[in-house]
Residue, then its C-alpha position, 0 to 999 in steps of 0.5 A: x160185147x167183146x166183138x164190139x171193141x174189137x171192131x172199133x179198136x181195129x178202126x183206130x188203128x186203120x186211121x192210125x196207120x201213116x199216109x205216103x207222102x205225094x211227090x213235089x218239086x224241089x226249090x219252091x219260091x215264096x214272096x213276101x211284102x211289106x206295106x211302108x205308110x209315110x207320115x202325113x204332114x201339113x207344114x206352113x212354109x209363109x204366113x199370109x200379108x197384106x204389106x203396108x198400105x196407106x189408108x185416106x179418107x175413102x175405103x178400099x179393099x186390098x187383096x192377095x192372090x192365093x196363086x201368085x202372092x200378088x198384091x191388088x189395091x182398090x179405092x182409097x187404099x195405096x200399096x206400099x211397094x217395098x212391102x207388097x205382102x205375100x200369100x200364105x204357102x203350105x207344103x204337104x205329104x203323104x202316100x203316092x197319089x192319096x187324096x187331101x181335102x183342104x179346109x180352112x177357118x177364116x176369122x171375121x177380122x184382123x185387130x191391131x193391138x189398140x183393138x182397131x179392127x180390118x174386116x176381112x172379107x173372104x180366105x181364098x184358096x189355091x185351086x181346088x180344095x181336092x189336092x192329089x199328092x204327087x206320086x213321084x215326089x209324095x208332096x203336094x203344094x198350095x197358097x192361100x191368099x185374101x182380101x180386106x176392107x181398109x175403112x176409111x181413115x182406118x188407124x195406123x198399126x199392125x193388124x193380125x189374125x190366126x186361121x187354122x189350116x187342116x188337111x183330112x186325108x183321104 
């Protein structure tokens, strides 16, 4: 018996015993990083108008380019030129090169404040709804334009309606 804890005594002082240390260079580098996230945004810089239009006794249609801003008038519709209208514009941000998806809801109609009503025919975007932000300046643009049905003899006043613009990024 006593042999035996004599045996497993001098293995623990055999494990106990110190390790030379193996040579190494003097001077070694490290590197270090950081990950930077910029803030996503979607900011509105114009709301989208139709400008001023005369109504007659036939419809028509009134739209806005959602590239240029530009106002067509079709039918019984007459554009007034000192208020042509102008597309919605957004402005966005984010990582270099991330990718955003555009989407947005569209409202079935404008109502004046008499409860009078515009149908409003389709939201168009600007391109595609895939926008890739722009690696240098971490921003990308787009405008939204649209088109209405002018009834005919449609009443006097000013007409409006909200949509949401949301940008999921990717």
């Amino acid at each position: 018996m006593d042999i035996r804890t004599l045996i497993i005594a001098a293995g623990l002082l055999a494990a106990a015993a110190p390790v030379a240390a193996a040579p190494t260079a003097p001077n070694q580098n490290a590197t270090g990083k950081a990950l930077i996230l910029v803030p996503l945004t979607l900011t509105k810089i114009d709301d989208l108008s139709f400008g001023s239009i005369v109504p007659s006794s036939v419809s028509g249609v009134v739209a806005i380019d959602a590239t240029t801003g530009a106002r067509t008038v079709a039918g019984g519709v007459t554009g007034i030129a000192s208020d042509p209208g102008n597309r919605a514009y957004f402005a966005g941000g984010g990582s270099p090169s991330q990718t955003v998806i555009i989407t947005m809801t569209q409202p079935a109609q404008l109502t004046s404040i008499a409860g009078d009503t515009i149908p409003l025919l389709a939201l168009t975007l600007q391109g595609s709804p895939i926008k890739i932000i722009d690696p240098v300046t971490r921003t990308f643009f787009f405008g939204i334009g649209g088109i209405i049905i002018v009834n005919a003899d449609q009443p006097e006043g000013i007409y409006g309606a909200t949509f949401t613009v949301t940008a999921n990024y990717q």
